[in-house]
C-alpha positions as CSV (number, residue, x, y, z in Angstrom):
1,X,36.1,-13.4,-18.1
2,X,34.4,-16.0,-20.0
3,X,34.2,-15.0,-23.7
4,X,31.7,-16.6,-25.6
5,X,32.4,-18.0,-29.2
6,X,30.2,-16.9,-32.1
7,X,28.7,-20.3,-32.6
8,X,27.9,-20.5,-28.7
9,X,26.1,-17.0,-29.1
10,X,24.3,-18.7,-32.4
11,X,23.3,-21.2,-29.6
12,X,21.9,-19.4,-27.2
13,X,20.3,-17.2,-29.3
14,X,18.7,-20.3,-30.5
15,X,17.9,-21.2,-27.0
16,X,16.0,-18.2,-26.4
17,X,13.9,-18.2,-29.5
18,X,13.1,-21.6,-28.3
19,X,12.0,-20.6,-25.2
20,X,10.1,-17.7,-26.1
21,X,7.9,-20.0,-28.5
22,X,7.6,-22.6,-25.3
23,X,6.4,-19.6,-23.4
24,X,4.0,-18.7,-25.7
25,X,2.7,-21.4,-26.3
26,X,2.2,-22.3,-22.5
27,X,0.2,-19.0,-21.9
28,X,-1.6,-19.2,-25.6
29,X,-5.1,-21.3,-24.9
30,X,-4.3,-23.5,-28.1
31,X,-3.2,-27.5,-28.3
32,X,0.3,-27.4,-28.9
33,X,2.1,-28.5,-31.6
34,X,5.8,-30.1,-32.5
35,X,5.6,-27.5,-35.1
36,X,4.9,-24.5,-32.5
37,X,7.2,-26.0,-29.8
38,X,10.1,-26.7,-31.9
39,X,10.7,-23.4,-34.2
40,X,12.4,-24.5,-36.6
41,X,11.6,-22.4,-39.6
42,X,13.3,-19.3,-37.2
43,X,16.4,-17.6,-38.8
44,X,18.9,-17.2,-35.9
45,X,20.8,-14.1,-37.2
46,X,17.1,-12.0,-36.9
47,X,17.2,-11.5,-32.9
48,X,20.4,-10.6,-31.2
49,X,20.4,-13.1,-27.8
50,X,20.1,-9.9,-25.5
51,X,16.8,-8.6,-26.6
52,X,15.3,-12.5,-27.5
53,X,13.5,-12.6,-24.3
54,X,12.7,-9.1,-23.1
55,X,9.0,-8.7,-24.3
56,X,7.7,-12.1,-23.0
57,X,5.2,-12.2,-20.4
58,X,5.3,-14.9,-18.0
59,X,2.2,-16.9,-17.2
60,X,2.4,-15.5,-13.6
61,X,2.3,-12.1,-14.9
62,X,-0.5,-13.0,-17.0
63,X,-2.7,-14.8,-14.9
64,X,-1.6,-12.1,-11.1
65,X,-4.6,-9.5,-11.0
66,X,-4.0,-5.9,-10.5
67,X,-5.3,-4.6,-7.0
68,X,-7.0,-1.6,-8.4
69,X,-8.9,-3.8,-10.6
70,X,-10.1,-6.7,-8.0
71,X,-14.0,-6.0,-6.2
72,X,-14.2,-4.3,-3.4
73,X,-14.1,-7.6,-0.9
74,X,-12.0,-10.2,-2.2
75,X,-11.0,-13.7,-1.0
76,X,-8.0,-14.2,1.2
77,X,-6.3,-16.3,-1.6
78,X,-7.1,-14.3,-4.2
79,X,-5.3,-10.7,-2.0
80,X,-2.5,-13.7,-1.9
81,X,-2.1,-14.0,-5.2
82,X,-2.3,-9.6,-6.1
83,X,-0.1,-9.2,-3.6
84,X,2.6,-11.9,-3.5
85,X,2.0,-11.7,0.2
86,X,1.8,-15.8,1.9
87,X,-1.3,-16.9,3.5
88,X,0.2,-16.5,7.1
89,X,1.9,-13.9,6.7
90,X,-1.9,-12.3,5.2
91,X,-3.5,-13.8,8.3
92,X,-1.1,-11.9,10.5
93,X,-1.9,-8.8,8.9
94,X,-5.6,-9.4,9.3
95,X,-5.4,-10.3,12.9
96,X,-3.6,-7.3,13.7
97,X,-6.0,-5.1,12.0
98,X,-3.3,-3.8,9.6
99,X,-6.1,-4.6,6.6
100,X,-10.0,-5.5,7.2
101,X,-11.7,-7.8,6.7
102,X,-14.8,-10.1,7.9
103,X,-16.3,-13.3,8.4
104,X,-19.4,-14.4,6.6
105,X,-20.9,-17.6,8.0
106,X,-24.5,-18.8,8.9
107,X,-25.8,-18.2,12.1
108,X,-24.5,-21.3,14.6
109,X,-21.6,-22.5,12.3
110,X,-17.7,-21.9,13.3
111,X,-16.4,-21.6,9.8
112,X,-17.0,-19.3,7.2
113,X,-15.8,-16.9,4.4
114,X,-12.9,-14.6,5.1
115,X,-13.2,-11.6,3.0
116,X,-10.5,-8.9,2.4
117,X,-11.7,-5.1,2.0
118,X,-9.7,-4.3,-1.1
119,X,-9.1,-0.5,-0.1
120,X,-7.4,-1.4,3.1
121,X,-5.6,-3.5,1.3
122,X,-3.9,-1.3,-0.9
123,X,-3.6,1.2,1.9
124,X,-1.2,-1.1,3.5
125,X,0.8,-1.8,0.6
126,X,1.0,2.1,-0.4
127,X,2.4,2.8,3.0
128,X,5.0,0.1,3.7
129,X,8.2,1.8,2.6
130,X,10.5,0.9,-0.1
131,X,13.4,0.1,-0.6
């Protein structure tokens, strides 16, 4: 087993601070700055390296909507993205009939606007087993 000397725990701890203020600054709606992106002015010995990342939220976690929060018809894209489910792999569910949706399109065109119905939706995802 690897064990770590206590400058190499100064430097990752360092490491993480530094991440964490990239992160922040990545999901913060500000210009960025050397100053921001570069901490510098951050003691080391104030964090321990275990706990310097837990309360950071990532900009996926941000920016994924929450399906009890979405309209009740929703784009095919957008049940994508709250679900973490792949477009084909959401297709196949919709051909199937395993969620429902329909097509809105003007009269005498072949494409239109696939729309998810949010409840069926999260009826699926309630009743797939876990693991």
């Amino acid at each position: 087993m690897d064990q770590s000397t206590p400058s190499q725990t100064e430097s990752n701890a360092q490491v993480l601070i530094t991440l964490k203020a990239i992160l922040q600054q990545l999901t913060s709606k500000d210009t960025p700055t050397k100053e921001a992106v570069t901490p510098t002015h951050v003691s080391v010995s104030t964090a321990p390296p275990c706990e310097a990342l837990e309360d950071i939220e990532t900009p996926e976690e941000a920016s994924s909507p929450k399906l009890q929060d979405l309209p009740e018809w929703i784009s095919v894209d957008l049940g994508c993205e709250a679900t973490s489910i792949g477009k084909t792999r959401m297709y196949d569910l919709l051909n199937n009939g395993d969620v429902h949706s329909i097509l809105i399109r003007n009269k005498g065109c072949i494409r239109g606007m696939r729309r998810i119905h949010t409840p069926s939706l999260i009826e699926f995802m309630e009743n797939q087993p876990s693991k």
